[in-house]
Structures are given as C-alpha cells and as structure tokens.
PDBQT receptor file of N, H, CA, C and O in Angstrom, charges set to zero:
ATOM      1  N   UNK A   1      72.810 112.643 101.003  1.00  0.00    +0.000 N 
ATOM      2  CA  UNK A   1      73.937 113.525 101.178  1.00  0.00    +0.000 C 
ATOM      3  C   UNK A   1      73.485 114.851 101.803  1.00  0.00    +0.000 C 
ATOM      4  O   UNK A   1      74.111 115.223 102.795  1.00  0.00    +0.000 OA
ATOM      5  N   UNK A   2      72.354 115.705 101.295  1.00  0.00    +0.000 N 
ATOM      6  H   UNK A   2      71.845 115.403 100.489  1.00  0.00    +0.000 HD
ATOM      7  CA  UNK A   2      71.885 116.435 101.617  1.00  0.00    +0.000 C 
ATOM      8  C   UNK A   2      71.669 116.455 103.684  1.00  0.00    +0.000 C 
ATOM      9  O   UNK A   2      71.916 117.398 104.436  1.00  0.00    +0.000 OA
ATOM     10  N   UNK A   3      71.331 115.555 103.917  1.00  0.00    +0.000 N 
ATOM     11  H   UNK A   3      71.131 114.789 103.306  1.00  0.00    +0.000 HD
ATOM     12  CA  UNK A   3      71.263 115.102 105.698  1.00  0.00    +0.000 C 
ATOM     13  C   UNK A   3      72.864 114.998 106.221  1.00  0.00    +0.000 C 
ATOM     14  O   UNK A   3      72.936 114.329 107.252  1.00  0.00    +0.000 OA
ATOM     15  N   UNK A   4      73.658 115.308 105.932  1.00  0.00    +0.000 N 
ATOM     16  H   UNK A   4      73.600 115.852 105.094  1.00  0.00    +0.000 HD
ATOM     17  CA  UNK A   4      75.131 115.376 105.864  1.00  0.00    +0.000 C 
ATOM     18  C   UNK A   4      75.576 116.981 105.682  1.00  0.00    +0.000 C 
ATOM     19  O   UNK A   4      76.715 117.409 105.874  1.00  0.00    +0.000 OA
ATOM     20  N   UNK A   5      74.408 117.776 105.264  1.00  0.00    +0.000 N 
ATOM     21  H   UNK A   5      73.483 117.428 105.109  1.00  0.00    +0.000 HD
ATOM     22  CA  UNK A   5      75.019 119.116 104.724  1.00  0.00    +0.000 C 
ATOM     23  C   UNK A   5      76.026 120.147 105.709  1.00  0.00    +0.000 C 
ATOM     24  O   UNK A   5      77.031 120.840 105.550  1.00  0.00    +0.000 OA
ATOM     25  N   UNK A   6      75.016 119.754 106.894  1.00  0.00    +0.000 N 
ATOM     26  H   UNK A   6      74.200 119.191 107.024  1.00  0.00    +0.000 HD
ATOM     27  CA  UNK A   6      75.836 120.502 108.171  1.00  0.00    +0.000 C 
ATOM     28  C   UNK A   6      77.304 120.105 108.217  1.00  0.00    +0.000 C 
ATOM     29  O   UNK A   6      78.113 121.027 108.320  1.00  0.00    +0.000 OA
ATOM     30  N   UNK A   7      77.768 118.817 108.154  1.00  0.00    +0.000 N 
ATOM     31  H   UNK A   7      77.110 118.069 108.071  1.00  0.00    +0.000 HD
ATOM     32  CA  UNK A   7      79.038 118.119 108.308  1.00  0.00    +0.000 C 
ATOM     33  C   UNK A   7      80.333 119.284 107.094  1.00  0.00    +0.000 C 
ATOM     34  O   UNK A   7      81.518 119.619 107.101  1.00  0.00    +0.000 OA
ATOM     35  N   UNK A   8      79.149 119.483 106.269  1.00  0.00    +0.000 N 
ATOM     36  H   UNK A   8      78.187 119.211 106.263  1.00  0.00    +0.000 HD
ATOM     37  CA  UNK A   8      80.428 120.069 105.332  1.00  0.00    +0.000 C 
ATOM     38  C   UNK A   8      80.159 121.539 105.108  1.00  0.00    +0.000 C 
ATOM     39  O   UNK A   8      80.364 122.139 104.052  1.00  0.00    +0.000 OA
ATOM     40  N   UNK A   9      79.549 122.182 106.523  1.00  0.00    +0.000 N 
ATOM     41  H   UNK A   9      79.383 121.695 107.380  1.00  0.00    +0.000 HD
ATOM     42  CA  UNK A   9      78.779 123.913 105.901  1.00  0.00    +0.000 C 
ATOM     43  C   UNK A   9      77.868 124.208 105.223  1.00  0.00    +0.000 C 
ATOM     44  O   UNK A   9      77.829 125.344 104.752  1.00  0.00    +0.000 OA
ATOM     45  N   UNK A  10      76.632 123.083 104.904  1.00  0.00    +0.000 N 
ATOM     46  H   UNK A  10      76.664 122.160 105.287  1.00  0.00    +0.000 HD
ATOM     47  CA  UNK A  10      75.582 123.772 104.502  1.00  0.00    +0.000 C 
ATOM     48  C   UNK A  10      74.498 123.713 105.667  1.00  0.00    +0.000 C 
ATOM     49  O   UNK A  10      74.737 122.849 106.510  1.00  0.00    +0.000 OA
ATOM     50  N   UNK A  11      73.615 124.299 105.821  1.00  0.00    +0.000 N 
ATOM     51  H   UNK A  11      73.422 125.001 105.135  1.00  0.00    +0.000 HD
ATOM     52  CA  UNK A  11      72.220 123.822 106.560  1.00  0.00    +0.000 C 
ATOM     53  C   UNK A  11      71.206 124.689 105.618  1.00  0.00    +0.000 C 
ATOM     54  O   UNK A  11      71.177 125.822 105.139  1.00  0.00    +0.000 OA
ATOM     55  N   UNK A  12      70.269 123.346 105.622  1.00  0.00    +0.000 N 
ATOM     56  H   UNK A  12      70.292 122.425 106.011  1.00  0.00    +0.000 HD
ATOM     57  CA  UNK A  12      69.154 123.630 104.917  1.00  0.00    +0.000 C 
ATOM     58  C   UNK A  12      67.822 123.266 105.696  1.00  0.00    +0.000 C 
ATOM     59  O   UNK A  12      67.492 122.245 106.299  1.00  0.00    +0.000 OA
ATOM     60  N   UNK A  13      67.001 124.794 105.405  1.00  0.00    +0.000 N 
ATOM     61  H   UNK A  13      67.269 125.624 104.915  1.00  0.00    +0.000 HD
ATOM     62  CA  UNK A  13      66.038 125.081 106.394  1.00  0.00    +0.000 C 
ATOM     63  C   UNK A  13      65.207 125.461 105.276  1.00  0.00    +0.000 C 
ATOM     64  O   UNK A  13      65.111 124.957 104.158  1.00  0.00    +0.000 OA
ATOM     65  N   UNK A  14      64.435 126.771 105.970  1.00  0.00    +0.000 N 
ATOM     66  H   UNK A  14      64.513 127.181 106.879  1.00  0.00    +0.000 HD
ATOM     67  CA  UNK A  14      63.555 127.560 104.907  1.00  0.00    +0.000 C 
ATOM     68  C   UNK A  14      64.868 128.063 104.055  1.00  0.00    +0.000 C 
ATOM     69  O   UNK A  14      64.910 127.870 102.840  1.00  0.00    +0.000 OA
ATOM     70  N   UNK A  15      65.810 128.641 104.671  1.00  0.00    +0.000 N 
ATOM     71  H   UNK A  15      65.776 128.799 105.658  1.00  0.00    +0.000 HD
ATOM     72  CA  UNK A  15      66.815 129.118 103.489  1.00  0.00    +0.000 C 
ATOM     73  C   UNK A  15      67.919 128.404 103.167  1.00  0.00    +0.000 C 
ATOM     74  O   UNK A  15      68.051 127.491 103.982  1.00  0.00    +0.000 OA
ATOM     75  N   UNK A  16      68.657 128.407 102.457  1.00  0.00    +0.000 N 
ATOM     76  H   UNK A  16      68.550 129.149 101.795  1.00  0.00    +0.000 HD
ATOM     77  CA  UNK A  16      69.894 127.380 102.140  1.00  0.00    +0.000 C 
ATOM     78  C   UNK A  16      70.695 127.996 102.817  1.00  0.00    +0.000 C 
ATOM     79  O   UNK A  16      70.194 129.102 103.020  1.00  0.00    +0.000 OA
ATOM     80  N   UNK A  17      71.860 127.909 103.390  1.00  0.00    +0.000 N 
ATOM     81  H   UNK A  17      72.267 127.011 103.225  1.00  0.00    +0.000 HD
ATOM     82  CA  UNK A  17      73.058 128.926 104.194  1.00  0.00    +0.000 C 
ATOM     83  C   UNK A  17      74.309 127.940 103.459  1.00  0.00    +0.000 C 
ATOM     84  O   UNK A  17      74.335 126.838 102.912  1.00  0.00    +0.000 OA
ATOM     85  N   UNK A  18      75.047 128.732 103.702  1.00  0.00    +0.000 N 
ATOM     86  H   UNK A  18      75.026 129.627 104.147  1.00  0.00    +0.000 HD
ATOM     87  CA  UNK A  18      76.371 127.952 103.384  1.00  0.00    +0.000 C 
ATOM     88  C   UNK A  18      77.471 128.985 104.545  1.00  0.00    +0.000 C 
ATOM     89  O   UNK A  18      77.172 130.179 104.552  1.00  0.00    +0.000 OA
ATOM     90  N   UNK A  19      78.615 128.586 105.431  1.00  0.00    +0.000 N 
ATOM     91  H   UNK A  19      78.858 127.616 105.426  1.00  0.00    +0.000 HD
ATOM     92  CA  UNK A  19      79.123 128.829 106.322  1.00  0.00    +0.000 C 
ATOM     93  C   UNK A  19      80.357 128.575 105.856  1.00  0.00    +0.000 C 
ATOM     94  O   UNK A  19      81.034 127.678 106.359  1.00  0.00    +0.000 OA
ATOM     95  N   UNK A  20      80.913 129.520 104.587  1.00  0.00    +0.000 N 
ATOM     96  H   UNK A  20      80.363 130.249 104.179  1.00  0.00    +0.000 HD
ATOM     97  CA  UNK A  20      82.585 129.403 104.341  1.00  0.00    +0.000 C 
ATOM     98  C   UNK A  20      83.489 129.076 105.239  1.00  0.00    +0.000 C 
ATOM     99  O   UNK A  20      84.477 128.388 104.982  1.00  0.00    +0.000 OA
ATOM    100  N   UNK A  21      83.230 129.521 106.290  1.00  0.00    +0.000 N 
ATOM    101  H   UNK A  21      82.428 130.081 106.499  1.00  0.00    +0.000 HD
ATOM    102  CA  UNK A  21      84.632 129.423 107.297  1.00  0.00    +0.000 C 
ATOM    103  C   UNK A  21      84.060 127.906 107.183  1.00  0.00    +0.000 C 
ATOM    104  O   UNK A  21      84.814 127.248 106.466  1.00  0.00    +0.000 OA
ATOM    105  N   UNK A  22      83.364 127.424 107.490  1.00  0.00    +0.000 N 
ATOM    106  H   UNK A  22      82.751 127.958 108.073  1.00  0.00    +0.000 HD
ATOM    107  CA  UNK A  22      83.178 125.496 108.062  1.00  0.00    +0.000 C 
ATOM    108  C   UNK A  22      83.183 124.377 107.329  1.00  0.00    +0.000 C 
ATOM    109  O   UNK A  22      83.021 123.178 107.553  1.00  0.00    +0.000 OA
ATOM    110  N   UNK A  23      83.546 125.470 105.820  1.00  0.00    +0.000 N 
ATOM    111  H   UNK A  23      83.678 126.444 105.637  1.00  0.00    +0.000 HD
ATOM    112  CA  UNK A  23      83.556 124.281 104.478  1.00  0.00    +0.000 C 
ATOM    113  C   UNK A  23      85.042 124.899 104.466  1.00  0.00    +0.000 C 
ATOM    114  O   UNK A  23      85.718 123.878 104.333  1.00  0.00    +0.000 OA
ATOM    115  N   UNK A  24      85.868 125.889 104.522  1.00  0.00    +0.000 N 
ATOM    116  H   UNK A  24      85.319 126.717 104.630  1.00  0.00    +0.000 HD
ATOM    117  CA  UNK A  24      87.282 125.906 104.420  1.00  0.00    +0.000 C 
ATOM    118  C   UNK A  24      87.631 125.232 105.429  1.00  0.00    +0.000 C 
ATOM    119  O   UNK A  24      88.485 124.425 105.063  1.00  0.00    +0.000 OA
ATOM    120  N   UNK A  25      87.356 125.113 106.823  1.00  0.00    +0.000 N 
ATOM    121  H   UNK A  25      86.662 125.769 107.121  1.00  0.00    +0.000 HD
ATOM    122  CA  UNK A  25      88.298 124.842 108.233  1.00  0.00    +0.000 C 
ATOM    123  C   UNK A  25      88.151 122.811 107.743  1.00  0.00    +0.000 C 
ATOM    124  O   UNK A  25      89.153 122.120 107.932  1.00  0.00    +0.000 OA
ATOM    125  N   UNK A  26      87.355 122.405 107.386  1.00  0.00    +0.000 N 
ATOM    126  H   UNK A  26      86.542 122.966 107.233  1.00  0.00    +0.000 HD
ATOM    127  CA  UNK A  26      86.618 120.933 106.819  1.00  0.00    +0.000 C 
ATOM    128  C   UNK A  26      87.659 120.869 105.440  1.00  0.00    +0.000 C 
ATOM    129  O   UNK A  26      87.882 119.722 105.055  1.00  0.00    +0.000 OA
ATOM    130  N   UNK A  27      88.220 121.809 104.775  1.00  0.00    +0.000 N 
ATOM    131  H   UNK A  27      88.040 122.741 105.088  1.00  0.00    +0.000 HD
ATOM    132  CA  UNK A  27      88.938 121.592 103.623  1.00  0.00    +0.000 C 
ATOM    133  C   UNK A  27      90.441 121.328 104.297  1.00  0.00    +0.000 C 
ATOM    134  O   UNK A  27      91.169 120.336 104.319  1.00  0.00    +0.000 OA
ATOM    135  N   UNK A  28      90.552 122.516 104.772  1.00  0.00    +0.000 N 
ATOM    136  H   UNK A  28      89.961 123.322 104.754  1.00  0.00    +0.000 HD
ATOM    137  CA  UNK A  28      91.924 122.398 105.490  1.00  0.00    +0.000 C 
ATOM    138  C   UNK A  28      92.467 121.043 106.471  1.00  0.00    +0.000 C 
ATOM    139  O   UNK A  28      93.630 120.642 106.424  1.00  0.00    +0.000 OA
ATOM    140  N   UNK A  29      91.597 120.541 107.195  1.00  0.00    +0.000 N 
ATOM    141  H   UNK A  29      90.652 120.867 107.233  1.00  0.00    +0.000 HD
ATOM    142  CA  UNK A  29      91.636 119.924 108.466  1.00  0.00    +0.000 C 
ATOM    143  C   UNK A  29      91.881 118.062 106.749  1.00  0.00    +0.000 C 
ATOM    144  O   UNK A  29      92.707 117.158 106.876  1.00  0.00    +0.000 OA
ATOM    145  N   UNK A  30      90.988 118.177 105.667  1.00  0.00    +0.000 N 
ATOM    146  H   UNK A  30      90.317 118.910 105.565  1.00  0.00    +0.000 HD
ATOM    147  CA  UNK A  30      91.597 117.079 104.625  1.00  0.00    +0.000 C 
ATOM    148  C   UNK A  30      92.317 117.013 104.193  1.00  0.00    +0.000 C 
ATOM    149  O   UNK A  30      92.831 115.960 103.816  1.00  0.00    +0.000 OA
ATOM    150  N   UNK A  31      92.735 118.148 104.022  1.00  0.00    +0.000 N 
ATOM    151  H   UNK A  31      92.318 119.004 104.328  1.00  0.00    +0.000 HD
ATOM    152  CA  UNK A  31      94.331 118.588 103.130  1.00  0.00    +0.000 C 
ATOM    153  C   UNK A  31      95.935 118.271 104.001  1.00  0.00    +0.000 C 
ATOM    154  O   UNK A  31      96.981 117.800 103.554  1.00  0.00    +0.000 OA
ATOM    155  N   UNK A  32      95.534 118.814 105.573  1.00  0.00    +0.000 N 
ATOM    156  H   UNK A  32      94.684 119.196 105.935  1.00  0.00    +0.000 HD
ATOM    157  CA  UNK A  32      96.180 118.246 106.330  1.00  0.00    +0.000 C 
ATOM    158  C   UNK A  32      96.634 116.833 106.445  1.00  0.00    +0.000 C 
ATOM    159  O   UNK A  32      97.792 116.428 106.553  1.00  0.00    +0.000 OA
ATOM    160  N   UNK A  33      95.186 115.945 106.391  1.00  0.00    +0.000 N 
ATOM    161  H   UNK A  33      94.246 116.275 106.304  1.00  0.00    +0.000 HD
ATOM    162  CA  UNK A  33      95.512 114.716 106.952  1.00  0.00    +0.000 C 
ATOM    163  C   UNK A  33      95.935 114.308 105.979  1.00  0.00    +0.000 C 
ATOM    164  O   UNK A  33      96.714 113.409 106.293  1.00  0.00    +0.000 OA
ATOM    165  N   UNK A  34      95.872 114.518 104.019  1.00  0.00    +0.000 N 
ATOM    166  H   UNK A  34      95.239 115.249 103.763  1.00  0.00    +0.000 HD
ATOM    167  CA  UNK A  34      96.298 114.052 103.391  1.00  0.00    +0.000 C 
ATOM    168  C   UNK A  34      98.059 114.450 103.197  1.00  0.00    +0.000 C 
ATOM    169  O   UNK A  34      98.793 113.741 102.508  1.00  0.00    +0.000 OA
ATOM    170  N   UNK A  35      98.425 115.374 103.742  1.00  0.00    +0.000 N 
ATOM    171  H   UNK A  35      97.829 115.949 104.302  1.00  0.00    +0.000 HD
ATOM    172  CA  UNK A  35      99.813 115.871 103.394  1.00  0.00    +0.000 C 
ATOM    173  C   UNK A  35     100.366 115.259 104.500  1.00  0.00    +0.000 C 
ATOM    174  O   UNK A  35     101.451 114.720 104.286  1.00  0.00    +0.000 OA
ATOM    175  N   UNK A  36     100.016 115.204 105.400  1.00  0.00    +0.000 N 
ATOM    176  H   UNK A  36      99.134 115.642 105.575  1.00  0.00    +0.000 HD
ATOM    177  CA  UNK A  36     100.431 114.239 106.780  1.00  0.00    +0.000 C 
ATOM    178  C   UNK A  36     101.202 112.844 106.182  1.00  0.00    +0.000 C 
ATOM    179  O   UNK A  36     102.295 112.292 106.052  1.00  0.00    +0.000 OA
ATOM    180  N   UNK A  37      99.527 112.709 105.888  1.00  0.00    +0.000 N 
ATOM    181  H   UNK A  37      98.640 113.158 105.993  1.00  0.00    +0.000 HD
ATOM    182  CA  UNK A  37      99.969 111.123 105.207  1.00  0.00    +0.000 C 
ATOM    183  C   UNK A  37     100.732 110.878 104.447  1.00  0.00    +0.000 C 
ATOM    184  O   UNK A  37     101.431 109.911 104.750  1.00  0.00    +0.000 OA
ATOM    185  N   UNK A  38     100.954 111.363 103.477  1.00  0.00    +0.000 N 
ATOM    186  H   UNK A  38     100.386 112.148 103.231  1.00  0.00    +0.000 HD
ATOM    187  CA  UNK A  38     102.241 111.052 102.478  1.00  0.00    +0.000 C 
ATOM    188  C   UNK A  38     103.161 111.541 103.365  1.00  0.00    +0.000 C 
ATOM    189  O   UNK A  38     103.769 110.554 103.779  1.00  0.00    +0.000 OA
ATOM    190  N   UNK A  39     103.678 112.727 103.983  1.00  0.00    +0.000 N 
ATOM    191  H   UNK A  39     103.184 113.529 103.647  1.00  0.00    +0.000 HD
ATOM    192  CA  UNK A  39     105.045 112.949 104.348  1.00  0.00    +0.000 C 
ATOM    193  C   UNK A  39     105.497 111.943 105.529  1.00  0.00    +0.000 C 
ATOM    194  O   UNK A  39     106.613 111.522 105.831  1.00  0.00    +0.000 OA
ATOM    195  N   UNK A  40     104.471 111.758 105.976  1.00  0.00    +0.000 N 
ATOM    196  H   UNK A  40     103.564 112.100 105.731  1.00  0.00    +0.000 HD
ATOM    197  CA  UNK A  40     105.151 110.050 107.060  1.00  0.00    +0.000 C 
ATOM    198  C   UNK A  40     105.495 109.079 106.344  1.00  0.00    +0.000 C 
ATOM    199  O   UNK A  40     106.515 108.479 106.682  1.00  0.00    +0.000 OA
ATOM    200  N   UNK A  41     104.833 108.680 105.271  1.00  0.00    +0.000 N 
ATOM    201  H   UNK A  41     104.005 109.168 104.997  1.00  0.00    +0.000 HD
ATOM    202  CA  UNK A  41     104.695 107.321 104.303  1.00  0.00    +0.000 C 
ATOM    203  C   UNK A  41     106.325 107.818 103.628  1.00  0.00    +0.000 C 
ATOM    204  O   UNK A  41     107.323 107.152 103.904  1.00  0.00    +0.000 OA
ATOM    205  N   UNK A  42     106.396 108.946 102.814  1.00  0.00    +0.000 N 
ATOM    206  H   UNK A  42     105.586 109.487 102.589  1.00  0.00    +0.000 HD
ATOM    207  CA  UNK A  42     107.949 109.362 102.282  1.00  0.00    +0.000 C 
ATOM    208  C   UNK A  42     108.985 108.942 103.601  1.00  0.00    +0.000 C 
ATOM    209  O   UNK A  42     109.922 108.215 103.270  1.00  0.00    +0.000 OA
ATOM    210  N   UNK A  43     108.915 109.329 105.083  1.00  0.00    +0.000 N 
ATOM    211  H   UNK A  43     108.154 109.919 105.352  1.00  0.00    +0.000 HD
ATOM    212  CA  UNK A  43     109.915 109.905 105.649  1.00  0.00    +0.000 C 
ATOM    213  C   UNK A  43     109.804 108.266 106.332  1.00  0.00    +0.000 C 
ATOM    214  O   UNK A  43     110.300 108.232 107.458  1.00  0.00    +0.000 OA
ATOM    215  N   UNK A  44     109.471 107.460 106.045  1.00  0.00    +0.000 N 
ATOM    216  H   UNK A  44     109.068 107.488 105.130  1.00  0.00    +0.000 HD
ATOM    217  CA  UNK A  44     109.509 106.263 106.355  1.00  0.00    +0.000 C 
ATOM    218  C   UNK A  44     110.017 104.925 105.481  1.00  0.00    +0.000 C 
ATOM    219  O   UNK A  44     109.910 103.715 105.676  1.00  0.00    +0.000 OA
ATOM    220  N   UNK A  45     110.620 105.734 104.424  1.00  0.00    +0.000 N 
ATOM    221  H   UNK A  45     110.706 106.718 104.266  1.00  0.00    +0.000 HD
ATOM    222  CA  UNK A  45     110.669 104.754 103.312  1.00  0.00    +0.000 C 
ATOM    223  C   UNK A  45     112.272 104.693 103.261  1.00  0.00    +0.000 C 
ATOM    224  O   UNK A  45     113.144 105.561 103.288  1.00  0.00    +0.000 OA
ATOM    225  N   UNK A  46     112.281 103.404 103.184  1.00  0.00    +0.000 N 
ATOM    226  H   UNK A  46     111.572 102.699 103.162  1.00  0.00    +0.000 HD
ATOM    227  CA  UNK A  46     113.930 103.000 103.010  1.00  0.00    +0.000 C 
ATOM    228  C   UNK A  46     114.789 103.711 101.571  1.00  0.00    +0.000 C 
ATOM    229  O   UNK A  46     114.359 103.760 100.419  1.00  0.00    +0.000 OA
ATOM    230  N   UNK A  47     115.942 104.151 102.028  1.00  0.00    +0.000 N 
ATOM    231  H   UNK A  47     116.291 104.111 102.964  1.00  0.00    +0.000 HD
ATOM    232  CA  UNK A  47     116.533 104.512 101.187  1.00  0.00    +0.000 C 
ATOM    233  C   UNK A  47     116.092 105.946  99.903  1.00  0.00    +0.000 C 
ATOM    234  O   UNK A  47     116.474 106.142  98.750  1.00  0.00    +0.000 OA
ATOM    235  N   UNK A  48     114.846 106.936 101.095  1.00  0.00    +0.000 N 
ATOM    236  H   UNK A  48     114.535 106.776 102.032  1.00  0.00    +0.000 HD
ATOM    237  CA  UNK A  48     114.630 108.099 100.353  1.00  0.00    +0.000 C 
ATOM    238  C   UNK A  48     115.192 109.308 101.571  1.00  0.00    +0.000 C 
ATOM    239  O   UNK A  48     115.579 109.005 102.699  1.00  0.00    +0.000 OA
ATOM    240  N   UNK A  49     115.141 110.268 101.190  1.00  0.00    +0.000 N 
ATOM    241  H   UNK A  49     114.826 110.514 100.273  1.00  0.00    +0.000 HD
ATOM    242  CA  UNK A  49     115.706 111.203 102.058  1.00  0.00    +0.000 C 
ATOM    243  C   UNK A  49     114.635 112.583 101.663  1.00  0.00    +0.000 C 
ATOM    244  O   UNK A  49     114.804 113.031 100.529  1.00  0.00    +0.000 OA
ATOM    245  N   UNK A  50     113.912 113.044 102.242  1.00  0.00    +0.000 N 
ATOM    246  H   UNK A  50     113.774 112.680 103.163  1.00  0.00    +0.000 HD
ATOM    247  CA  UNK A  50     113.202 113.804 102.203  1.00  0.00    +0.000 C 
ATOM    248  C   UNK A  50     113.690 115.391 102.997  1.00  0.00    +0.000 C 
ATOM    249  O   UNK A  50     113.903 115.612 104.189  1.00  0.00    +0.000 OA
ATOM    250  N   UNK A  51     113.749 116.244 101.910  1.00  0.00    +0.000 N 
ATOM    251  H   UNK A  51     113.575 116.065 100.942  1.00  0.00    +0.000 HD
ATOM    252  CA  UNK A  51     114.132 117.990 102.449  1.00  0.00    +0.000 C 
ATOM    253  C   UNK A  51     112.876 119.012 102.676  1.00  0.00    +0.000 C 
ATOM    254  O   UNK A  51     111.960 119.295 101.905  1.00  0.00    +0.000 OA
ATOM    255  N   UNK A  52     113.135 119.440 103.919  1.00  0.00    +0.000 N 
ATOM    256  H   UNK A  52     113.880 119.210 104.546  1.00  0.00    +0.000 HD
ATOM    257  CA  UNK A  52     111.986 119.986 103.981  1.00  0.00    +0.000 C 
ATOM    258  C   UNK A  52     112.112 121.790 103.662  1.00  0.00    +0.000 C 
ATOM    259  O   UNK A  52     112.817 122.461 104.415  1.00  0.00    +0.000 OA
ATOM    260  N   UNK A  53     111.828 122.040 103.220  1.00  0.00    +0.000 N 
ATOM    261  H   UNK A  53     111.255 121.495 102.609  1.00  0.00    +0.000 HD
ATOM    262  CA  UNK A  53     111.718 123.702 103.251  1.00  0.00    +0.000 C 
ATOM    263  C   UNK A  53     110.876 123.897 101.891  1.00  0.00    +0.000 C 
ATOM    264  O   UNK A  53     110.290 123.034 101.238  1.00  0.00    +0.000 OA
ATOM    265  N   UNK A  54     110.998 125.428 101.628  1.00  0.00    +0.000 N 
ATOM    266  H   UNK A  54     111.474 126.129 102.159  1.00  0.00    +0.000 HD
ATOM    267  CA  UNK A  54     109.912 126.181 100.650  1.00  0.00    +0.000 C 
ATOM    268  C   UNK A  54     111.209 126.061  99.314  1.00  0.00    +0.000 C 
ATOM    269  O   UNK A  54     112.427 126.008  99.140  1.00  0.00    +0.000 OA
ATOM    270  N   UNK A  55     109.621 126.071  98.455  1.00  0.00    +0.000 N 
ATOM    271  H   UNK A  55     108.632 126.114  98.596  1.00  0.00    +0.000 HD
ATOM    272  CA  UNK A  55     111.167 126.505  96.671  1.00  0.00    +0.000 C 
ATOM    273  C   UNK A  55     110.230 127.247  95.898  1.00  0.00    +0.000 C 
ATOM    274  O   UNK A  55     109.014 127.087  96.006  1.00  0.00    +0.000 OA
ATOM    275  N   UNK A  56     110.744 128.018  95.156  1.00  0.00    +0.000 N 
ATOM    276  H   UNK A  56     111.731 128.148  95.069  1.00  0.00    +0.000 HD
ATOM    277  CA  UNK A  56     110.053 128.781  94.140  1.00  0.00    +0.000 C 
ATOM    278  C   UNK A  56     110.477 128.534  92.899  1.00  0.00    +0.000 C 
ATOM    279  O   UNK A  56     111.587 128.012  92.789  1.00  0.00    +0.000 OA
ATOM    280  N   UNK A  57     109.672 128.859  91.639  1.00  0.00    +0.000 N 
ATOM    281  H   UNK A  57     108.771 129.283  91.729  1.00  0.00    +0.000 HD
ATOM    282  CA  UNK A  57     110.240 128.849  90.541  1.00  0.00    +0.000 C 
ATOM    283  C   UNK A  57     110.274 130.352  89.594  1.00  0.00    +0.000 C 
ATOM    284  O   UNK A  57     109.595 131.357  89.805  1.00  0.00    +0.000 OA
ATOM    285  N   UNK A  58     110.803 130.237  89.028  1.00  0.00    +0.000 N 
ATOM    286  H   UNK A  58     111.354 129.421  88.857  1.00  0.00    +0.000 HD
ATOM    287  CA  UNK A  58     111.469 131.747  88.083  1.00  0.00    +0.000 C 
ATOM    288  C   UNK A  58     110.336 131.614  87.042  1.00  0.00    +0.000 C 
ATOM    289  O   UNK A  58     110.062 130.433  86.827  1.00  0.00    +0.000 OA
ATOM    290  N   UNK A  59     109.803 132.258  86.531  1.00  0.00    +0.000 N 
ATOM    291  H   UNK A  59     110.025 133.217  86.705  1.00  0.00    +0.000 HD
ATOM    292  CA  UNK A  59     109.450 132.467  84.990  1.00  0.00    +0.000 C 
ATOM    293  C   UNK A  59     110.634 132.959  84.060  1.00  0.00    +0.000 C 
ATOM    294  O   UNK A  59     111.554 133.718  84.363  1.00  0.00    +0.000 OA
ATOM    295  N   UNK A  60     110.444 132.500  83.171  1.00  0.00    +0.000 N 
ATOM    296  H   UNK A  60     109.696 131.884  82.925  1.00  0.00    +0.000 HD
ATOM    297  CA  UNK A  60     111.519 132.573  82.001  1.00  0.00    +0.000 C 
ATOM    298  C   UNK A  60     111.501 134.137  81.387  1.00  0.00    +0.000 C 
ATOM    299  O   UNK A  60     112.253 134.447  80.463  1.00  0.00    +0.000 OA
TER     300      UNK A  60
C-alpha cells in the first residue's frame, strides 16, 4: 500500500509529506462518483420521483 502512497497524497522519501489538497481533491473526486451513482440509480427507478434542492433542519 505504502508504493500507492503518491495515488492518495503521501510520498515517502527521506521525509514523509502528506499533500492535503491531493488527499481532499482524491476524497472529493470519490464522493462524487459515489453520489453520482446513487442519484442516477434513484432517478432511474420505476415509480420513484426524486426532488432535488437543499433542506435544513430546526433544532427544537
């Protein structure tokens, strides 16, 4: 896994580095494909109707 580190923002040399932006932009770019995926899989399904916009909730 470690030979993989670059893929997810680490490189390891003499020093360890870690490159936040390239382990968030690598988080984001999964999160995407996973929200992708379900909202096609929902907006494809017989007999559901899917709304798109923002909602909030109140505290009591």
């Amino acid at each position: 896994m470690a030979k993989r580190g670059n893929d997810f923002g680490v490189s390891i040399d003499e020093n360890i580095n870690v490159d936040i932006k390239k382990v968030k932009a690598r988080k984001d770019a999964i999160v995407k494909q996973s929200s992708d995926g379900v909202t096609n899989w929902m907006k494809n399904m017989d007999n559901l109707t899917v709304f798109e916009g923002h909602g909030r909730s109140q505290s009591c």
